[in-house]
Each structure stands twice: as C-alpha cells, then as structure tokens.
N, C-alpha and C positions, 0 to 999 in steps of 0.2 A: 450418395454423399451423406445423407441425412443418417441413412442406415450407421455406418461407420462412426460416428459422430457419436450415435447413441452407445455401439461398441465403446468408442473410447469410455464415454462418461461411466460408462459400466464398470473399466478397470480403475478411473482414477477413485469411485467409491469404493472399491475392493483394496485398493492401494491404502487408502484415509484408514480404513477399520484395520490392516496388517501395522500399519503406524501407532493406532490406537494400540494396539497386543503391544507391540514392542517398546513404549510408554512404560506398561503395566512392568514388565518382564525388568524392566530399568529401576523403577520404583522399590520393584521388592529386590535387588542387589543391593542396592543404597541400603534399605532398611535390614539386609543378613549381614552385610559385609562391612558397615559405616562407611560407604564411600560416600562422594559429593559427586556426583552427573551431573549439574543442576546444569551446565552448558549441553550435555547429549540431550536431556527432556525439555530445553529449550528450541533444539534444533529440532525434534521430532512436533513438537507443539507449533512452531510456526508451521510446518511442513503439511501438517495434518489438518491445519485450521486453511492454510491456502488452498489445499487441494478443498475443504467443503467450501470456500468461498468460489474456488474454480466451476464446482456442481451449481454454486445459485447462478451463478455469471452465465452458464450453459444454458440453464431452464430462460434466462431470460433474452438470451440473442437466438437460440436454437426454437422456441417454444412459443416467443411473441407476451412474454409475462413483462406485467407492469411494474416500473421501479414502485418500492417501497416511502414515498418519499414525505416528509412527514416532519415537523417544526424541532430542529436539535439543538441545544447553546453548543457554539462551537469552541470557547472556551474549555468545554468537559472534553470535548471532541480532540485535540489539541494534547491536553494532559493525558488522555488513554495510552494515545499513541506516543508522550516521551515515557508514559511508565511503561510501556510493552517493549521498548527499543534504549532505555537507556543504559541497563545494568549489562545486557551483550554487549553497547557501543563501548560499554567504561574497562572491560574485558581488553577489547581490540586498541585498545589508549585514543576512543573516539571521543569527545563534547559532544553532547547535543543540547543545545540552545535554544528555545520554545517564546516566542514572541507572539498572544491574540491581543488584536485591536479590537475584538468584535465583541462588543457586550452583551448585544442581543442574540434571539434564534435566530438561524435561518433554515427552512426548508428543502431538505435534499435527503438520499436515502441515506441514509447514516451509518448500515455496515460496506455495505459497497465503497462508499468515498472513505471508510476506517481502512479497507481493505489498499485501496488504491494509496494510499498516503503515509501507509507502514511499506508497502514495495517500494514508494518512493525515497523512502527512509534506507531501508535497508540496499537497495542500488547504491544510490551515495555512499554507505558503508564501504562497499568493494573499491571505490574509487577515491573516497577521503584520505589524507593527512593524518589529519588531527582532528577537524571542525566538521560539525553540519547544524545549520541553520535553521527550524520550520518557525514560521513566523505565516499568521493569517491576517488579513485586513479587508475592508472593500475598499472595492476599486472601481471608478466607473460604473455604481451601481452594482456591482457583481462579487460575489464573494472569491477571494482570491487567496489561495492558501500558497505559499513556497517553499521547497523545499532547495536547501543550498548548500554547496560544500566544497571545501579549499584543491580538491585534487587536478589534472592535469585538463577536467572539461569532456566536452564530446568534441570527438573528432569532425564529425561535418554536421552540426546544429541545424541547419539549413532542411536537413535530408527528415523525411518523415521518422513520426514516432515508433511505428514496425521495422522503418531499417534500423536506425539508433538499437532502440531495443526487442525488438523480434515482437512474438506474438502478445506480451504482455503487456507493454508501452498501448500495443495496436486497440486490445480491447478494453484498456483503460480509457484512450481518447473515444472510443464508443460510446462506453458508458456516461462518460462526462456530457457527450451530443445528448443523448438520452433525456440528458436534464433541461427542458425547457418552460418559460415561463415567461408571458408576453410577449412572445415571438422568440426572444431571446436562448442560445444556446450554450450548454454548456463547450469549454474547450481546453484542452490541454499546449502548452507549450514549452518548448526544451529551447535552451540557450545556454551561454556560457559569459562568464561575469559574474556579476552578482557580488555580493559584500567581502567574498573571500576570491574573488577570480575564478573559481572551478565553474562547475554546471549548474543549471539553473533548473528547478521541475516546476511548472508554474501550472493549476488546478483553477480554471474559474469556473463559477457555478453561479447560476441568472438567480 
C-alpha cells in the first residue's frame, strides 16, 4: 500500500511541474497575442499550488512528519485567503464577506490551515447563490474560523466529512486532529444554517 502511495505522489509532482509548463505556455500567448487568460492562469495556479500542498499533506500522514506549527495573526491569515478567492468569486457573481474577531496570534501551521480554508472557500463556491461568509473568532478557548454560504446546504450534515466530501473533507479533519495543545484537539465540523441558511464549514483549532 505504502509502495503505491509513493507511486501516486510521484505522478501528482509530475502532474504540478506539466501545470507549471502550461502556466508558461499561457503567459507568453497573452504577451504575443494581447489576450486576457487571467481566469485560465488562475485555474492552473490554484491547481498547481494544491496539488504541491497535496505532496506536504502526503510527506505528513504517509511519512510521520511534524506540523509546522508556529505563532500567525490570523487577521493577515483571513485577508490572504479573501485576496486569493475574491476576484474568481466576483467573476461567478459570488460576495465574499471576511469578519476576524481575533486580534492576537495564534499558533497553528499556517499553510496547511491557508490550504484547508481556501478549499473551504472555494466548495462553497460550487454550491453558493450569491454570498459566502468567512468570519474567525474564539470560541470556548479555541480558535474558530467559518466558513458560510446561502446555497441549498449538505444533504445529510449528520454523515462524516469523507462521505459529504470524499477524500479531501477526510484529510482536512486530520489534519485539524493533528493540532493539539493541552490535551485539546483540533476538529472540523459541517452543518447547515448559519447566517444565510446554506452550509456551514466550521475549523477549530486548541
């Protein structure tokens, strides 16, 4: 199993570098031809940056490697992800609406939970309206980030995060466990409601 595992990881960094070429190959049409791709090098750039976030996620559940985890304002945290997601959402006729209660740092790995919190973004894309909500605060001690948006909801909220959302949901709420601190674990949780009535992606971290 392990063996295969390693296969895979082989082709999705072979996959990342043929994304990177085809980047390049887009760039210089725009620059011979004046066109505007700035949506195709958008869709190649998420694509290419997940697939090497998908390699660290592999080195760390396949490999036994320690989170990175390390004092971030999550404010900066917050803004990264509506500059990275809001000019595609204003494309598709999305809001995205950005609320931190949280002044201070808090400690966690900071591109893993960037990684986990732009898929969460960008799901609610597929399934929004018009709105999506990310708004971070604590809560009960714990850092709580949400992500929210007006669309029709999860069909059975109930049901784990690998059925809802297959393998990506799965090894998100992992990673979140991963984060521990005074016993305390991190956790994910999916519901439906929330300020617009659609789905709810709710990210705590100790």
């Amino acid at each position: 199993m392990h063996r295969l595992l390693d296969v895979l990881a082989s082709g999705v960094h072979d996959a990342k570098n043929q994304l990177f070429f085809a980047e390049s190959l887009i760039a210089a049409a725009e620059a011979q031809h004046g066109l505007d791709l700035g949506e195709a090098r958008y869709a190649i750039e998420a694509a290419a940056g997940r697939l090497s976030r998908t390699l660290a996620t592999y080195k760390l559940l396949r490999k036994g490697a320690t989170l990175a985890i390390v004092p971030a304002v999550v404010a900066d945290l917050i803004d990264e992800i509506v500059l990275a997601q809001r000019k595609h959402l204003e494309k598709a006729g999305i809001a995205l609406s950005a609320d931190c209660r949280v002044l201070d740092e808090w400690a966690f790995d900071r591109e893993l939970v960037t990684d986990i919190l732009n898929n969460a973004v960008q799901n609610a894309a597929r399934h929004a309206k018009s709105r999506i909500a990310l708004t971070a605060m604590i809560d009960d001690g714990m850092l709580l980030v949400r992500v929210e948006d007006d669309g029709e909801g999860f069909a059975n909220p109930d049901a784990s995060p690998e059925d809802i959302g297959g393998t990506g949901l799965y090894v998100a709420e992992r990673l979140a466990r991963m984060h521990e601190r005074h016993g305390r674990h991190g956790s994910l949780r999916l519901s439906n409601g929330g300020q617009f009535g659609g789905a709810v992606f709710e990210l705590r971290l100790p």
